[in-house]
C-alpha positions as a Markdown table, in Angstrom:
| # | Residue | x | y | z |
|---|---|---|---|---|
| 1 | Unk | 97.0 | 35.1 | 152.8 |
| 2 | Unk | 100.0 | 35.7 | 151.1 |
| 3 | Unk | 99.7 | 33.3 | 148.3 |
| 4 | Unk | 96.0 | 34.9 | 147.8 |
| 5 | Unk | 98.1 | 38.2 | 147.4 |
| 6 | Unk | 100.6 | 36.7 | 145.1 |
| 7 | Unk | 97.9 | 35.0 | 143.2 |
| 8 | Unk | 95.9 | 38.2 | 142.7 |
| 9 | Unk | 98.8 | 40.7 | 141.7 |
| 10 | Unk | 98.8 | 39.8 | 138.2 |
| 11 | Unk | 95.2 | 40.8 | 137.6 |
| 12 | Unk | 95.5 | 44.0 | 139.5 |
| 13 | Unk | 98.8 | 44.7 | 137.0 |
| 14 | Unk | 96.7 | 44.0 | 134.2 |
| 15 | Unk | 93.5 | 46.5 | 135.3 |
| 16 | Unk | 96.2 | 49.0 | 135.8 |
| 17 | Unk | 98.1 | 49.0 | 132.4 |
| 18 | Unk | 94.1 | 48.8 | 131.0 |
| 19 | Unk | 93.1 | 51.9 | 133.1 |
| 20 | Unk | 96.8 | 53.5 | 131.6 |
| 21 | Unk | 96.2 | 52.3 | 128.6 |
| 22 | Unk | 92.5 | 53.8 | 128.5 |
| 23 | Unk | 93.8 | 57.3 | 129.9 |
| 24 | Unk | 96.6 | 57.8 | 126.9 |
| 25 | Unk | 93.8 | 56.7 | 124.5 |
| 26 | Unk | 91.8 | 59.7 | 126.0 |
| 27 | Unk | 94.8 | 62.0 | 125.9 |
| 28 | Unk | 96.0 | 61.3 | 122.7 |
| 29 | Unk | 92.2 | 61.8 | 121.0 |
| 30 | Unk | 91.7 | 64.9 | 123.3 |
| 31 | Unk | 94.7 | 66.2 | 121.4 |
| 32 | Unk | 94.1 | 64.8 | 118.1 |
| 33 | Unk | 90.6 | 66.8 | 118.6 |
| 34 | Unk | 92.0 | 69.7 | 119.6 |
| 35 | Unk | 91.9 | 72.6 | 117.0 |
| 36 | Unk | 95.4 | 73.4 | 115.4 |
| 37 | Unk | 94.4 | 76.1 | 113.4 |
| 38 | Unk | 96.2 | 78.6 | 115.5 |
| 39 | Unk | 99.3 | 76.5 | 116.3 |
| 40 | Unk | 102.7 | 77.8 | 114.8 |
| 41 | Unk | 106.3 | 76.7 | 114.3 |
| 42 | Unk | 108.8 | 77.5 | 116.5 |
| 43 | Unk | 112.6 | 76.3 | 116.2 |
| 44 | Unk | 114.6 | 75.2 | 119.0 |
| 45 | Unk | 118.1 | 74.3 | 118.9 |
| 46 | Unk | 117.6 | 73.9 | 115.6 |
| 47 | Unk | 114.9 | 71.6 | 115.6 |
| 48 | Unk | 111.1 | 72.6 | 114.4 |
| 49 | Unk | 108.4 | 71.8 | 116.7 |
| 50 | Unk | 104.4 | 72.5 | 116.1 |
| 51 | Unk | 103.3 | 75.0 | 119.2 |
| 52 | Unk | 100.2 | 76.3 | 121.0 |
| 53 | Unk | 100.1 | 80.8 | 120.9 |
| 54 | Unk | 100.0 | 80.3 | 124.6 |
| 55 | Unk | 103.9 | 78.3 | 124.3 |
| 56 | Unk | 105.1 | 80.1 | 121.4 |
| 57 | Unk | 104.9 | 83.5 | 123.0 |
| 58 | Unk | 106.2 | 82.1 | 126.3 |
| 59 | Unk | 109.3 | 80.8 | 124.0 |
| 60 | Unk | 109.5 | 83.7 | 122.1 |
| 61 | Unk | 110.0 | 85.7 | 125.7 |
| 62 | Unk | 112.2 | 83.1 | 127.0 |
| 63 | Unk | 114.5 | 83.6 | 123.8 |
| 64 | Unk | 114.0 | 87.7 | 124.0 |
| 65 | Unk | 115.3 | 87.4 | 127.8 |
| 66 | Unk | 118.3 | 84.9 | 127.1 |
| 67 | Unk | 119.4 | 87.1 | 123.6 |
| 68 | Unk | 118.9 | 90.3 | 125.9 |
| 69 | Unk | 121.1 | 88.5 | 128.5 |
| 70 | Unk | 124.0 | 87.7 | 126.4 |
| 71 | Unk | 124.2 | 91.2 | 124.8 |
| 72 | Unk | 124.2 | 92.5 | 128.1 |
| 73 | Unk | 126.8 | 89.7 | 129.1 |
| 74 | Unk | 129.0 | 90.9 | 126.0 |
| 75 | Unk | 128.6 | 94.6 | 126.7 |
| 76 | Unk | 130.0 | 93.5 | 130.2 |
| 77 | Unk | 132.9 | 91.7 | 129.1 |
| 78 | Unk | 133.7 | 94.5 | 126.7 |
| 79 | Unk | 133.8 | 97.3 | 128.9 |
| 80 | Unk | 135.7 | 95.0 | 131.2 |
| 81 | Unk | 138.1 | 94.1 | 128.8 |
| 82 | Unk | 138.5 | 98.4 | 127.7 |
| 83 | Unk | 139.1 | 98.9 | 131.4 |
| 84 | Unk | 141.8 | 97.0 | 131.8 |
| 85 | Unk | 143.6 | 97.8 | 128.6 |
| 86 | Unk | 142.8 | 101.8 | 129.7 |
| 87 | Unk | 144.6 | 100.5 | 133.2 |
| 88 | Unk | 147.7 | 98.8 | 131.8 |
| 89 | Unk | 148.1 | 102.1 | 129.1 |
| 90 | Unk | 148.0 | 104.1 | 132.2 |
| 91 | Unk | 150.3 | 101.9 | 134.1 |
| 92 | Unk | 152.9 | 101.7 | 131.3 |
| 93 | Unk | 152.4 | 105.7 | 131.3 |
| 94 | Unk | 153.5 | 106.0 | 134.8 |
| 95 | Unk | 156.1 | 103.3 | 134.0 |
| 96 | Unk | 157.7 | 105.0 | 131.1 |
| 97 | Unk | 157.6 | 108.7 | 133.5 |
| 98 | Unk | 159.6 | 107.0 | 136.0 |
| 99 | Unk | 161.9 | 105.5 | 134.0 |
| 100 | Unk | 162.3 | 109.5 | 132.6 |
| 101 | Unk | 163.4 | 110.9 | 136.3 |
| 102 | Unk | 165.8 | 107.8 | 136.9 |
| 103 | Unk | 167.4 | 109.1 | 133.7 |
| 104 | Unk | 167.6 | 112.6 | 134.6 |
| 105 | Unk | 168.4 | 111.7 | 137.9 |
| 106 | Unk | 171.7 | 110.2 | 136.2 |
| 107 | Unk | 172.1 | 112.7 | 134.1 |
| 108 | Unk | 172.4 | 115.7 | 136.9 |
| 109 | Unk | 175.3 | 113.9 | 138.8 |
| 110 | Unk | 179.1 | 114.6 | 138.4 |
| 111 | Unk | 180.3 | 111.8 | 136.6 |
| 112 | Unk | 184.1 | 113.4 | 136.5 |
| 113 | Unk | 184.5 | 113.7 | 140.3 |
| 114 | Unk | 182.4 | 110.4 | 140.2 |
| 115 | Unk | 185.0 | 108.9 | 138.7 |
| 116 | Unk | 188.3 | 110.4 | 140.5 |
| 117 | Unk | 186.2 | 109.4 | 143.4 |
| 118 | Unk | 184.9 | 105.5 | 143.0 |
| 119 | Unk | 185.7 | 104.4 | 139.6 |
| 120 | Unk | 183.9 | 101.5 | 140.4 |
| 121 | Unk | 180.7 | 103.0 | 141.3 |
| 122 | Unk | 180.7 | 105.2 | 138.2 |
| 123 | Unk | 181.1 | 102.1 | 135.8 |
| 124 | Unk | 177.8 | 100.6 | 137.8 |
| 125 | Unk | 176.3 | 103.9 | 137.6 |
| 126 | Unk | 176.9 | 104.5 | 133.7 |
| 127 | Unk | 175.3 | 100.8 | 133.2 |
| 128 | Unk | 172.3 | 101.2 | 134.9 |
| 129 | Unk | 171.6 | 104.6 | 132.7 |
| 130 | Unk | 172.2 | 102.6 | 129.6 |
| 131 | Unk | 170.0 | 99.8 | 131.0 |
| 132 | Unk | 167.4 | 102.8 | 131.2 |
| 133 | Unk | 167.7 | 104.0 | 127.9 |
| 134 | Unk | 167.1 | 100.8 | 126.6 |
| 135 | Unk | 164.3 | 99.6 | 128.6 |
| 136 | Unk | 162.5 | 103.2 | 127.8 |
| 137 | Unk | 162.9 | 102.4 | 124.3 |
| 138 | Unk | 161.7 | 99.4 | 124.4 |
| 139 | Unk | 158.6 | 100.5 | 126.2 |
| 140 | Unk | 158.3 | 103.5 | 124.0 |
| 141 | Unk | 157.4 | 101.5 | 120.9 |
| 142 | Unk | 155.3 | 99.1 | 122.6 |
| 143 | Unk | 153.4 | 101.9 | 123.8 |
| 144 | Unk | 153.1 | 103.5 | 120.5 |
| 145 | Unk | 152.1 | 100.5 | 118.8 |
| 146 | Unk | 149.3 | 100.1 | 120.9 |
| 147 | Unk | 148.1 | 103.5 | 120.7 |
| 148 | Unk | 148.4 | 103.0 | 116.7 |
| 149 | Unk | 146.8 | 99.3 | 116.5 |
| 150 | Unk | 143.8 | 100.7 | 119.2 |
| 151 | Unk | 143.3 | 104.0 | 116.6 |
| 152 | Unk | 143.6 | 101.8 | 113.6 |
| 153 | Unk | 140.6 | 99.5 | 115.6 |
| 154 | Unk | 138.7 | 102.7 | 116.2 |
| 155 | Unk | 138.5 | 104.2 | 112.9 |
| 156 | Unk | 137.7 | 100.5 | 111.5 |
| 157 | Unk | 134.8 | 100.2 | 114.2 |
| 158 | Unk | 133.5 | 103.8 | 113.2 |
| 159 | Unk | 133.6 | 103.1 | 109.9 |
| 160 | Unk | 131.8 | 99.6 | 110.2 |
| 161 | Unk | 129.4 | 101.9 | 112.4 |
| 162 | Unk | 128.6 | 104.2 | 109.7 |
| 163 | Unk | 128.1 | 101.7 | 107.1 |
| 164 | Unk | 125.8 | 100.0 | 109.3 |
| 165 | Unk | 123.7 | 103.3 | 110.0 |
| 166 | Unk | 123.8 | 103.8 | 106.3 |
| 167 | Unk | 122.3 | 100.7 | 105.7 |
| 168 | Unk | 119.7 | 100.8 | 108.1 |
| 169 | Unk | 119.0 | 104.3 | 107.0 |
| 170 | Unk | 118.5 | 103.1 | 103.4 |
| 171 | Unk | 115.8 | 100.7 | 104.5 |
| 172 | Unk | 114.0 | 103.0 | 106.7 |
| 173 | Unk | 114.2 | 106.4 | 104.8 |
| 174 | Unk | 112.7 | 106.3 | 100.9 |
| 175 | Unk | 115.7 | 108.2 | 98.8 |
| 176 | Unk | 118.8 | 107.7 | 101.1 |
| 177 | Unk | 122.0 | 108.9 | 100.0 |
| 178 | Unk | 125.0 | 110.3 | 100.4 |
| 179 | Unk | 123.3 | 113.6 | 98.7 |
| 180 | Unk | 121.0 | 113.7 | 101.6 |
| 181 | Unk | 122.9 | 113.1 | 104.6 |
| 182 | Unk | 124.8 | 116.1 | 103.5 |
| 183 | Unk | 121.7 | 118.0 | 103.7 |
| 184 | Unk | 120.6 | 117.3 | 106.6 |
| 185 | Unk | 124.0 | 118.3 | 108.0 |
| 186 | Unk | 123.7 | 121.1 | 106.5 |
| 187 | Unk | 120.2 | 121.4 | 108.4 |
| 188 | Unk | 121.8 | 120.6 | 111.3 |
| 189 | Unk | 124.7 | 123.1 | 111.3 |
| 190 | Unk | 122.2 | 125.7 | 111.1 |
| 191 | Unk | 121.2 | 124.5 | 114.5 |
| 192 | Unk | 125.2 | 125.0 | 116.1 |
| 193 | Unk | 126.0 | 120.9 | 115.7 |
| 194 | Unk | 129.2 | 120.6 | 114.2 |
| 195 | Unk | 130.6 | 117.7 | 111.2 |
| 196 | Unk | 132.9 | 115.9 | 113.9 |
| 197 | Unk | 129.2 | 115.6 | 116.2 |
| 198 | Unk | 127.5 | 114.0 | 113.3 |
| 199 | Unk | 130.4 | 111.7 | 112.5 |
| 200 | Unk | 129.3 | 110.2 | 116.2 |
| 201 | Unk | 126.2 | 109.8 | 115.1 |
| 202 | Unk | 125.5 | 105.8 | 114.5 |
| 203 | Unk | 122.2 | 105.6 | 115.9 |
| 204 | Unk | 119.3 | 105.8 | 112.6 |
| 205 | Unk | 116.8 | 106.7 | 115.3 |
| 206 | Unk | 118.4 | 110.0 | 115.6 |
| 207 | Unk | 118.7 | 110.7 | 111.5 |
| 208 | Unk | 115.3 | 110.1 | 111.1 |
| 209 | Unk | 114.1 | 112.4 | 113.2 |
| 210 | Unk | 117.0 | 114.6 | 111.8 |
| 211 | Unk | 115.1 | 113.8 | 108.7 |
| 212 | Unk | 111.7 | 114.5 | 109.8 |
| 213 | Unk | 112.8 | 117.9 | 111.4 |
| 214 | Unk | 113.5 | 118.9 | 107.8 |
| 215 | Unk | 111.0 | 117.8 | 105.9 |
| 216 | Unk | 108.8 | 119.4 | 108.4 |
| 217 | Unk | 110.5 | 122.6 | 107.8 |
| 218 | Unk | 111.0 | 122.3 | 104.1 |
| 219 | Unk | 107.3 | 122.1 | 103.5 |
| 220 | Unk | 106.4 | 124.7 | 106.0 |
| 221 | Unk | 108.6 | 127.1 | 103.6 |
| 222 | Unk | 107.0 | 125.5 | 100.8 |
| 223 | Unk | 103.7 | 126.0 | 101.9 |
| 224 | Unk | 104.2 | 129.8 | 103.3 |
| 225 | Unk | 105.5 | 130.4 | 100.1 |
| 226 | Unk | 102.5 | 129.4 | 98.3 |
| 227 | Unk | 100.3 | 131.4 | 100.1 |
| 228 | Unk | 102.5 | 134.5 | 99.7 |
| 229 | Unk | 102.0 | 134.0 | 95.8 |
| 230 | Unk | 98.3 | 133.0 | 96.3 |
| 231 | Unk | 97.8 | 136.4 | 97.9 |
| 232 | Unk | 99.8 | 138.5 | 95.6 |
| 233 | Unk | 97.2 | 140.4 | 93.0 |
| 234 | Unk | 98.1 | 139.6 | 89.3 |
| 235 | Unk | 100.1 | 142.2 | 87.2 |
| 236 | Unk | 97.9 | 142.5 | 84.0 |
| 237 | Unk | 98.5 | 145.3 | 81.5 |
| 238 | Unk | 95.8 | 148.0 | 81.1 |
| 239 | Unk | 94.1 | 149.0 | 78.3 |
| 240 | Unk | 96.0 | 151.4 | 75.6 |
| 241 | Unk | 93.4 | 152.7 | 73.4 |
| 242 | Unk | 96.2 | 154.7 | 71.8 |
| 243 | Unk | 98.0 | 151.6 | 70.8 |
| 244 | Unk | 96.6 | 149.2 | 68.1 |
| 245 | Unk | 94.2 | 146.8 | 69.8 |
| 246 | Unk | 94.7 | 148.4 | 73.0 |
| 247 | Unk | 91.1 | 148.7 | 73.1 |
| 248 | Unk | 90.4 | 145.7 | 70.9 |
| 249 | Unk | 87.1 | 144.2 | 71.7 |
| 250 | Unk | 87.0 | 141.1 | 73.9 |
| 251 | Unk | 90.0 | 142.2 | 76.2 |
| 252 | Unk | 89.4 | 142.5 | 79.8 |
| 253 | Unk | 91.5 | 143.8 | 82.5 |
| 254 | Unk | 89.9 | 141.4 | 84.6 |
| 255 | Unk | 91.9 | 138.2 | 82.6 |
| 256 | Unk | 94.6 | 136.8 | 83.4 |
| 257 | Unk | 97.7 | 137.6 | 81.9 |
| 258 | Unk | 98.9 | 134.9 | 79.3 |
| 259 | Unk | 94.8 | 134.9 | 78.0 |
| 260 | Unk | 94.7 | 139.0 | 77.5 |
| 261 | Unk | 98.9 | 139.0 | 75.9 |
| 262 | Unk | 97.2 | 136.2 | 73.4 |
| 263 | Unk | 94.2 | 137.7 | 72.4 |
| 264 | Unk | 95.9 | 141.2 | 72.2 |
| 265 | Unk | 98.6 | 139.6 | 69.8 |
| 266 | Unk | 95.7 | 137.8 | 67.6 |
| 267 | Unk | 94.1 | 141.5 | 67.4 |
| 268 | Unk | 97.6 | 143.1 | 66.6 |
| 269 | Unk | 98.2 | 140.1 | 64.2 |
| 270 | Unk | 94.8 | 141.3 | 62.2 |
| 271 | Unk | 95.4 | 145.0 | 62.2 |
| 272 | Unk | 98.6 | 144.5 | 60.4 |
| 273 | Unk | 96.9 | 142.2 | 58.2 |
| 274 | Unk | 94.2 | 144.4 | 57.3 |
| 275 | Unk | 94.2 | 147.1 | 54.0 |
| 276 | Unk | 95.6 | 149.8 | 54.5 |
| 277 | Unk | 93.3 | 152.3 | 52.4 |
């Protein structure tokens, strides 16, 4: 029995890899049928691969959720890393205060009945204030050159930020300048928002519908005064017949103004020209 088994396995291998064989064969002509029209490239890790909508869009979500992921990851961080510096600024704070009433604290005593008293103690005591001094002073301008470092960082990130809301703003409003923000401050100070509120300002959603508000407006004014003019009646001089070509023939009080001053210059023009008997 078993060398009947033995004797058999081979074959069975064989039928096996024929039936695998057979199924790839299918598989690899379903997908060499298949229509590709549709299919797209899509890059991952820096390699390009040839991709179904159905895949690429599942991709593209995947990489939407992992880049949204790692902002929010980084925003984290950030905030993290501010509130610790705000911590240790507020710990050096209190630091530097204490070091202040220690000092003081020195200060108020009687160092001449100190001394007459314990000599020795005095001596100790006039150490430790100059060991104050100095460590205040040390941590005096550390502090401050944090405080000027983090404002220099500040005003470089602002900037950066402007520039980078400028930019955006020239690609996403037709005629961006520096001529035009100032308008629309302008605008916007009629409205009670003040130059230090625009300075904070970075976000080009919010200038363009700064932008939009005063278009809006600046047409409506355009357009009211338009039909103000439309519905003003036109000025035309009356007829003189006591003047020469007041009542010239072919002037109507019904023309308009630049047609009757032209025709009543031609007619003026001919009455001087004419003989004088």
């Amino acid at each position: 029995m078993t060398d009947e088994i033995l004797e058999g396995a081979p074959e069975a291998e064989v039928e096996v890899e024929a039936e695998v064989e057979a199924e790839a064969e299918t598989e690899t002509e379903a997908v060499e049928g298949d229509d590709r029209s549709d299919w797209s490239e899509i890059e991952v890790d820096g390699e390009v691969w040839l991709a179904p909508p159905v895949l690429k869009s599942a991709f593209l979500r995947q990489a939407d959720y992992t880049r949204k992921t790692q902002e929010l990851a980084e925003r984290r961080r950030a905030a993290e890393a501010e509130h610790e510096a705000a911590g240790a600024h507020i710990a050096d704070r209190a630091r530097l205060h204490l070091l202040d009433e220690q000092a003081q604290a020195l200060d108020g005593l009687d160092w001449p009945a100190l001394e007459a008293a314990d000599p020795e103690r005095a001596r100790a005591l006039r150490e430790r204030r100059r060991g104050l001094a100095e460590t205040r002073e040390r941590l005096a301008f550390d502090l401050a050159r944090r405080e000027h470092e983090t404002r220099l960082a500040n005003e470089a990130a602002e900037a950066e930020a402007v520039l980078a809301t400028g930019r955006a703003l020239s690609e996403q409003i037709e005629g961006w300048s520096p001529a035009l923000a100032a308008q629309l401050a302008d605008y916007a100070r009629e409205f009670g928002v003040e130059a230090d509120e625009l300075r904070q300002i970075n976000d080009p959603r919010l200038w363009r519908i700064l932008h939009r508000a005063h278009l809006g407006e600046t047409l409506a004014r355009r357009l009211a005064e338009a039909d103000r003019r439309a519905a003003r009646p036109a000025v035309r001089p009356a007829a003189d017949p006591g003047r020469p070509g007041g009542g010239a023939p072919g002037l109507d009080d019904r023309m308009e103004t630049a047609d009757w001053m032209r025709r009543r210059n031609a007619a003026t023009l001919r009455e001087h020209r004419r003989p004088r008997r």
